[in-house]
TORMIZA-167227 format. One line per 8 residues: for each residue x, y, z of N, C-alpha, C. Coordinates in Angstrom, 2 decimals, always signed. Atoms other than C-alpha are relative to their C-alpha. Example, Ala and Ser with C-alpha at 12.3 -4.5 7.8 and 13.67 -1.06 7.14 Angstrom:
<recs>
+0.89/-1.19/+0.00/+12.30/-4.50/+7.80/+0.90/+1.20/+0.00  -0.82/-1.19/-0.06/+13.67/-1.06/+7.14/-0.77/+1.09/+0.73 .
</recs>
This chain:
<recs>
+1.34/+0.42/+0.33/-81.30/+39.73/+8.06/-0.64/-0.47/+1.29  +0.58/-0.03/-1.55/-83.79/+39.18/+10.85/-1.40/-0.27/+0.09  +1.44/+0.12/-0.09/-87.21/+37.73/+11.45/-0.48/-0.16/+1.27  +0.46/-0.03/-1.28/-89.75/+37.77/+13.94/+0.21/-1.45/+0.46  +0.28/+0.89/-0.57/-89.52/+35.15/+16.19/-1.32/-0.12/+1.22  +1.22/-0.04/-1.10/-92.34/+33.93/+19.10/+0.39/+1.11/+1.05  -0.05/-0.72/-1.10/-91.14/+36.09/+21.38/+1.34/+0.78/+0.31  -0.98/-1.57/+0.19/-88.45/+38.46/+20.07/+0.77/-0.23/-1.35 .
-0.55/+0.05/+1.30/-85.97/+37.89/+17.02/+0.95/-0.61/-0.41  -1.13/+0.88/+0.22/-84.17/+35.43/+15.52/+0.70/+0.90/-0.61  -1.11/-0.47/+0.58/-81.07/+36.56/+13.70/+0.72/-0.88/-0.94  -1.05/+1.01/+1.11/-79.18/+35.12/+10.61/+1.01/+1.25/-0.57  -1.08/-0.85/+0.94/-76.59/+36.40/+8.70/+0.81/-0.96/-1.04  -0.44/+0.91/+1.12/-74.75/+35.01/+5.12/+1.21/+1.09/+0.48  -0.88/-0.20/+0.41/-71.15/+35.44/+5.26/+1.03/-0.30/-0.80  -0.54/+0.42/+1.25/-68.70/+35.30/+2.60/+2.12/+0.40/+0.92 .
-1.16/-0.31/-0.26/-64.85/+35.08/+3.26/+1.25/-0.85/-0.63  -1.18/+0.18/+0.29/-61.29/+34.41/+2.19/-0.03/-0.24/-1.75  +0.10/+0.28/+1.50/-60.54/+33.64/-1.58/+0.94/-0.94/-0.49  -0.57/+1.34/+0.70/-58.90/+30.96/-3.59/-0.32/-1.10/+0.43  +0.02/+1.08/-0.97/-58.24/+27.76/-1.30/-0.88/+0.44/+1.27  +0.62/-0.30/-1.55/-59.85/+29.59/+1.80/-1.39/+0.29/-0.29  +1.57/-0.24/+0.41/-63.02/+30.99/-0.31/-0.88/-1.03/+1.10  +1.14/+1.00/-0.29/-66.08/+29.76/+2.03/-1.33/+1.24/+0.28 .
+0.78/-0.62/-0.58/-69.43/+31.17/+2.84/-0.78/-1.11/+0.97  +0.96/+0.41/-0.91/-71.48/+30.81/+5.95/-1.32/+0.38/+0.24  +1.40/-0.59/-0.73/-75.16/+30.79/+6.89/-0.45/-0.16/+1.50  -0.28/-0.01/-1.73/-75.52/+31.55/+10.58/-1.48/+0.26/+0.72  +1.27/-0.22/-1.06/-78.94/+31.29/+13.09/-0.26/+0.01/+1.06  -0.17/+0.05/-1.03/-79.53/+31.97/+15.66/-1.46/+0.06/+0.85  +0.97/+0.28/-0.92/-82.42/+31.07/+18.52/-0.33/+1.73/+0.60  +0.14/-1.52/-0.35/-84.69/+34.16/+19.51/+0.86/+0.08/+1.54 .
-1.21/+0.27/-1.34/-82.42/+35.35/+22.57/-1.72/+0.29/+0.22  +0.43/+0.19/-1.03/-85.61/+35.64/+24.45/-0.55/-1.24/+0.76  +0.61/+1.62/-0.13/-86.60/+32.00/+24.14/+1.26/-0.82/+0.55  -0.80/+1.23/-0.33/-83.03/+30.75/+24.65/+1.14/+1.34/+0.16  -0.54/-0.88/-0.31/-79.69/+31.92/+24.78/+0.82/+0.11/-1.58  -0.92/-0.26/+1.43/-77.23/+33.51/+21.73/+0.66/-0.80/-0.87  -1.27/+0.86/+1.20/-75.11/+30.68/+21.39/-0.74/-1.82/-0.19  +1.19/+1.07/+0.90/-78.27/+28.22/+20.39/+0.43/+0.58/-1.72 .
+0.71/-0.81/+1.95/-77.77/+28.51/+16.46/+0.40/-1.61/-0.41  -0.02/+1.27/+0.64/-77.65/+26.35/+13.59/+0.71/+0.31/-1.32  -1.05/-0.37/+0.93/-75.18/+26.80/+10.80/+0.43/-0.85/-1.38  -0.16/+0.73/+1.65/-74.34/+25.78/+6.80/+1.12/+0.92/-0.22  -1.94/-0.10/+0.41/-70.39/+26.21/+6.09/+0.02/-0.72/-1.17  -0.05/+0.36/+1.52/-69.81/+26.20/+2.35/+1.65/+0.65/-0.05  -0.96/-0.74/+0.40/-66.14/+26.03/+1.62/+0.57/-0.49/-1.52  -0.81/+0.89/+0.75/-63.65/+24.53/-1.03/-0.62/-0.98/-0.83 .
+0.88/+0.68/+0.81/-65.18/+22.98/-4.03/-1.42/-0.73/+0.34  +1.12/-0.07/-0.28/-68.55/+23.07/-2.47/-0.04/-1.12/+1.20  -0.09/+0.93/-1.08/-67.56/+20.78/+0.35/-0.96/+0.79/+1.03  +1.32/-0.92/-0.38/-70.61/+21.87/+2.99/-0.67/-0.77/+1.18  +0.10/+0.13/-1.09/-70.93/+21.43/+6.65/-1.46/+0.08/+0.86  +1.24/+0.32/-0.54/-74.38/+21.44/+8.41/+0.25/-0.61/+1.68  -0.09/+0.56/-1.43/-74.19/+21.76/+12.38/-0.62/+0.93/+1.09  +1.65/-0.97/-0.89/-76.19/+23.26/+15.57/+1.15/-0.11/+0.94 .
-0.89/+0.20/-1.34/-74.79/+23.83/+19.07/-0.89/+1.00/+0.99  +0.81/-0.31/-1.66/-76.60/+24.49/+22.46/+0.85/+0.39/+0.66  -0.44/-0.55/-0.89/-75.29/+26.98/+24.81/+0.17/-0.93/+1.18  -0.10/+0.97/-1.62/-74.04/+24.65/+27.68/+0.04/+0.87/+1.23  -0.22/-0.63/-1.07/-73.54/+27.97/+29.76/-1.66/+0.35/+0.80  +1.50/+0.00/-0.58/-77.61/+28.11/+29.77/-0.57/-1.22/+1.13  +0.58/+1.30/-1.55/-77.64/+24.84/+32.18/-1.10/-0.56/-0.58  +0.91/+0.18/+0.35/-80.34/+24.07/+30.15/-0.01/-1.76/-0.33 .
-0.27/+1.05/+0.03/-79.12/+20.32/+29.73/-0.46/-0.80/-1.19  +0.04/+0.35/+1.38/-80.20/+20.18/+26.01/+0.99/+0.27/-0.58  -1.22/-0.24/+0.72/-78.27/+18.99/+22.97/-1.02/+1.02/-1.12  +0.64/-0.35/+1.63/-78.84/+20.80/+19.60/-0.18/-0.78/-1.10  -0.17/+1.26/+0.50/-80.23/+18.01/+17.93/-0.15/+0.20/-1.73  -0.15/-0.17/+1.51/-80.49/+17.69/+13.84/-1.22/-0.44/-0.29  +1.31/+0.98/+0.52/-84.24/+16.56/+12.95/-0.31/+0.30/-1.58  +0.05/-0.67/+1.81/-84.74/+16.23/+9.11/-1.58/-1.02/+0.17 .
+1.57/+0.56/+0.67/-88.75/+15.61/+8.30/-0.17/+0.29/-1.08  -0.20/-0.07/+1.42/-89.02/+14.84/+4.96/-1.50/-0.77/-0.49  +1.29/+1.05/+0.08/-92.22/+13.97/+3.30/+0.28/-0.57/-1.41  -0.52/+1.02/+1.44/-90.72/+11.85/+0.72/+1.51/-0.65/+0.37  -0.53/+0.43/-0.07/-87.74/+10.02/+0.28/+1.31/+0.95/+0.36  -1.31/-0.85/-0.04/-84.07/+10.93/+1.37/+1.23/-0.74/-0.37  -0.66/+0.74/+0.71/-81.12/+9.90/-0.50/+1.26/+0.82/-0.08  -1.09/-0.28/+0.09/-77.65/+9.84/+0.26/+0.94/-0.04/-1.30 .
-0.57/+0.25/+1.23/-75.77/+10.15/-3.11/+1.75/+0.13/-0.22  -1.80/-0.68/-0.11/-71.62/+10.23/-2.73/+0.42/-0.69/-1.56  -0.68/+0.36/+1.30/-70.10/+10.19/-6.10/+1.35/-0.70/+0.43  -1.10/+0.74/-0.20/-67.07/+8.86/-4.25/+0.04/-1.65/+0.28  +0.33/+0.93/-0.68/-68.56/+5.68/-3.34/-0.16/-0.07/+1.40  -0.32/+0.29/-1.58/-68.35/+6.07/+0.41/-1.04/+0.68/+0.63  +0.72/-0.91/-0.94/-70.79/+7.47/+2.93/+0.26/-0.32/+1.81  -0.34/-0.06/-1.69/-69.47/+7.47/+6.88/-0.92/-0.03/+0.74 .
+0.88/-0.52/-1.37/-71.73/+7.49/+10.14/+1.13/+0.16/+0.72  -0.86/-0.15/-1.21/-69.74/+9.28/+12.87/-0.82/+0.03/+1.38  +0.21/-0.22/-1.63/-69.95/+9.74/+16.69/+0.58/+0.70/+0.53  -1.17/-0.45/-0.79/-67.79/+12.54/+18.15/+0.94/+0.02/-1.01  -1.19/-0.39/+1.09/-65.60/+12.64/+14.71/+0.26/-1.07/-0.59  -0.78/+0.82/+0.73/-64.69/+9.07/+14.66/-1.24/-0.76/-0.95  +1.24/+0.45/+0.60/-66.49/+6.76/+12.33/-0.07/-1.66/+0.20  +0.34/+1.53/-0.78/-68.43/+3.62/+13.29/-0.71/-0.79/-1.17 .
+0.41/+0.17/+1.18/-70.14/+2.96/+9.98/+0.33/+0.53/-1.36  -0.19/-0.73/+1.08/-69.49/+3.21/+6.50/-0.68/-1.24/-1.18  +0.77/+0.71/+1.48/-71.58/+2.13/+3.08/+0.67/+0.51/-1.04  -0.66/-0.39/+1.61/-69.16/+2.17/+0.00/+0.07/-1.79/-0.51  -0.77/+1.06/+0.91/-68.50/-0.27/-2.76/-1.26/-1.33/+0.16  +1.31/+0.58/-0.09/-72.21/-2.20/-1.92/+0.56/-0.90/+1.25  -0.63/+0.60/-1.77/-70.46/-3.05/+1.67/-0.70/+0.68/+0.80  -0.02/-1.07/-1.61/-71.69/-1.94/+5.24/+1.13/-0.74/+0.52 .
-0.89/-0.37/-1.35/-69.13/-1.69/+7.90/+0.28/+0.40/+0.91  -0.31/-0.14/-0.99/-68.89/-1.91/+11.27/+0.87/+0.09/+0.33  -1.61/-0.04/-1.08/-65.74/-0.68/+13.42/-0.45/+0.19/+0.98  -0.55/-0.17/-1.69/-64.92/-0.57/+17.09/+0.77/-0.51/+0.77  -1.55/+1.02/-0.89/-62.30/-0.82/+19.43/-0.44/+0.05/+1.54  +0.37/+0.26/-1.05/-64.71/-1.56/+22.23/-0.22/-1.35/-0.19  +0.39/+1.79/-0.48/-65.00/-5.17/+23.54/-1.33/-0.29/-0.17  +1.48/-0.13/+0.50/-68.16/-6.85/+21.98/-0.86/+0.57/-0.50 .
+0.92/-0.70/+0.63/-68.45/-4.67/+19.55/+0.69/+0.29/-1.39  +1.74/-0.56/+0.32/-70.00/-3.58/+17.20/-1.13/-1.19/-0.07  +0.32/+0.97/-0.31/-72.94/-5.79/+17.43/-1.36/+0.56/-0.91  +1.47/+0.61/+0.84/-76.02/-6.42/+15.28/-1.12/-0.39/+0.53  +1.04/+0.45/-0.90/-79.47/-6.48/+17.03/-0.96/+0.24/-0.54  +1.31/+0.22/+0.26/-82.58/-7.85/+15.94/-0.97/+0.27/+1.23  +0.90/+0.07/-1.03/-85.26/-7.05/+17.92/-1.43/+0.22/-0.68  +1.32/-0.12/+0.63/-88.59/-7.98/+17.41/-1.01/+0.13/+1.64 .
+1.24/+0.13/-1.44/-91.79/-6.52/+20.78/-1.45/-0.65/-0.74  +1.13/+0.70/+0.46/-94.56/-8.15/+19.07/-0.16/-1.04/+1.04  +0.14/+0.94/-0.70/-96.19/-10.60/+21.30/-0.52/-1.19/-0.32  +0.73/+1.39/+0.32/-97.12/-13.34/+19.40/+1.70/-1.09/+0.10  -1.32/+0.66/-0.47/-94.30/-16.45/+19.44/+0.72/-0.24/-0.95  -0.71/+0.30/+1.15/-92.83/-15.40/+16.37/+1.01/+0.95/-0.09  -0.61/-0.85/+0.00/-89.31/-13.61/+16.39/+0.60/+0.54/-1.12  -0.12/-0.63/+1.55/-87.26/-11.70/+13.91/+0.92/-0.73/-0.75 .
-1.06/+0.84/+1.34/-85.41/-12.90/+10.60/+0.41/+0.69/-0.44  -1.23/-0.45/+0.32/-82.49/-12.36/+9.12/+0.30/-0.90/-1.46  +0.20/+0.96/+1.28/-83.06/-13.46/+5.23/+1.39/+0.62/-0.77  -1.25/-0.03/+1.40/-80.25/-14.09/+2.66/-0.56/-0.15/-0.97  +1.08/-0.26/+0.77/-82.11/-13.67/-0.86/+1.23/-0.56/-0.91  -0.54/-0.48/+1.01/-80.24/-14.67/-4.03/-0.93/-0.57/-0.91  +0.90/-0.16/+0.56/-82.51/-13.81/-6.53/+0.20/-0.68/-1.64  -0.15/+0.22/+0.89/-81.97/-15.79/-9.38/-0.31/-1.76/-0.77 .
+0.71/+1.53/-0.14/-82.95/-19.38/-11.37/+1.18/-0.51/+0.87  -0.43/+0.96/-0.54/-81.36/-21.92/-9.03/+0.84/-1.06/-0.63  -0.57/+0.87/+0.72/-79.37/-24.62/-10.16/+0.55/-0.93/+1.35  -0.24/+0.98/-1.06/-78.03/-27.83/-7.75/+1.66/+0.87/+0.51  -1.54/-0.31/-0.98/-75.15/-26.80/-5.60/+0.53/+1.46/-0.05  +0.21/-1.98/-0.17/-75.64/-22.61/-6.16/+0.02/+0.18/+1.60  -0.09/-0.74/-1.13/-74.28/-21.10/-3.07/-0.52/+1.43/-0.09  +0.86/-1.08/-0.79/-77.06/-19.15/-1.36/+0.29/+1.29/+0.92 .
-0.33/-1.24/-0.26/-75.51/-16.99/+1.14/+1.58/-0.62/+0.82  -1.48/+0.50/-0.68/-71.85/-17.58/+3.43/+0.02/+1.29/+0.95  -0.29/-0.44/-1.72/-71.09/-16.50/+7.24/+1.36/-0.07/-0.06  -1.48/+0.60/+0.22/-67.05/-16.33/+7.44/+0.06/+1.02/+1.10  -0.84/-1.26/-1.18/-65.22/-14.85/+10.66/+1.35/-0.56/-0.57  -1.69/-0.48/+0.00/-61.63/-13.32/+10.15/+0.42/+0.16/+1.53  -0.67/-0.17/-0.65/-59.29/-13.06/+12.06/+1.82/-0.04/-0.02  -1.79/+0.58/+0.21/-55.17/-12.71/+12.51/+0.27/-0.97/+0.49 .
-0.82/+1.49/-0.67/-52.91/-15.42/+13.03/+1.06/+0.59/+0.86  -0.68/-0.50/-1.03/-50.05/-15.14/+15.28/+1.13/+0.64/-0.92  -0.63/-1.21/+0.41/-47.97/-12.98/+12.47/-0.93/+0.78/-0.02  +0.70/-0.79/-0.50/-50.70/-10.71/+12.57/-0.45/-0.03/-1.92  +0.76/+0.05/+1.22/-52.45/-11.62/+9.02/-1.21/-0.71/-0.03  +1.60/+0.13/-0.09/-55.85/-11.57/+8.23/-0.37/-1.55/-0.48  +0.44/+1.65/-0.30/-57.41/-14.86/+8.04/-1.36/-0.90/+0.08  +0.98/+0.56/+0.03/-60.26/-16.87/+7.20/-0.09/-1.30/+0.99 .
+0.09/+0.84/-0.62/-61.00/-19.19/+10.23/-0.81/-1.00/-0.41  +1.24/+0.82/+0.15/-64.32/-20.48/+9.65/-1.10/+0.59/-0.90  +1.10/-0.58/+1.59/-67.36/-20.09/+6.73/-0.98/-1.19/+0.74  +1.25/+0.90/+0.49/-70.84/-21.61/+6.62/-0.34/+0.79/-1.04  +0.29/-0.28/+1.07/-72.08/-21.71/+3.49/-1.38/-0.89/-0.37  +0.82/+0.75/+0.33/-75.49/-22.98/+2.31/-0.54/+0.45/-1.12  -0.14/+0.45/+0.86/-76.01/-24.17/-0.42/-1.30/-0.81/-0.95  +1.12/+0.35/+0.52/-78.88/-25.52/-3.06/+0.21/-1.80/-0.05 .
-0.34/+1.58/+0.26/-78.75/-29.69/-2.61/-0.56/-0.70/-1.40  +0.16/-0.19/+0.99/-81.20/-29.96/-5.38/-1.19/+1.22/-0.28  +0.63/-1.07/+0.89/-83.00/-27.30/-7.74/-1.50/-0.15/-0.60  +1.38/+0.74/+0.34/-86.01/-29.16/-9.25/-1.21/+0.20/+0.70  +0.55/-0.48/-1.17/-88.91/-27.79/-7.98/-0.80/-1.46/+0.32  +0.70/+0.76/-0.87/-91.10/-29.85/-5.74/+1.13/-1.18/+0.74  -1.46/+0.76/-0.50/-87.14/-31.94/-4.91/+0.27/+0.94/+1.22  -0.90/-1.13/-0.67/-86.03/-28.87/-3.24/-0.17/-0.69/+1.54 .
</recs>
């Protein structure tokens, strides 16, 4: 299959291969070669109970010193949905984020990290916040939100060092 491109012809092709466990099909694109070079494309790998890959790759032999980047413009909402509970961010394969189970999670096994950054350029002398919400009636001594660092001990078990916790002193409005 084959359409015009600006200035000669892109190229796709659907392929279908192997069967049972190996069954997958691919959709394959490719950059007009006169605009770039052959091994610019962008690709959708459908294998094994619809498991389904989505990836690009820039000719590095073109010197051209671009990546093949992924831009999704969406004029509406976009919504990750994993029936497994889990959704990953990677980098290079490994993963540095993950949202399951109504958790985020940071990993890294770099020093001072992973790290959390507010940043507010506004120039007035007001910076950014970092609100804890619990949305519900109040009552005296209802813990609001809690800060806790882990850590191992010297057998190597996980470990609650330290917590702040704040807390409602009283509830009553105009007391509060």
């Amino acid at each position: 299959m084959k359409g015009a491109g600006t200035g000669g012809f892109n190229t796709a092709y659907i392929a279908h291969g192997g069967g049972g466990p190996d069954a997958h099909t691919t959709f394959y694109t490719t950059e007009s070669w006169s605009e770039g070079s052959p091994g610019d494309y962008f690709n959708i790998h459908v294998t094994t109970h619809g498991a389904t890959t989505l990836s690009t790759s820039d000719d590095a032999s073109s010197g051209d010193g671009y990546s093949a980047d992924l831009l999704i413009d969406i004029d509406g909402d976009i919504t990750l949905d994993s029936h497994t509970d889990n959704v990953y961010i990677k980098t290079q394969g490994t993963s540095f984020a993950k949202f399951g189970q109504q958790t985020l999670q940071l990993e890294s096994a770099t020093s001072k990290c992973p790290q959390i950054q507010l940043k507010n350029t506004n120039t007035d002398a007001s910076g950014p916040v970092f609100i804890f919400t619990t949305d519900q009636t109040g009552a005296d001594d209802d813990v609001l939100g809690t800060i806790q660092w882990y850590g191992n001990n010297e057998s190597d078990a996980l470990h609650a060092f330290a917590q702040i916790d704040a807390s409602i002193k009283g509830a009553t409005p105009d007391q509060e």
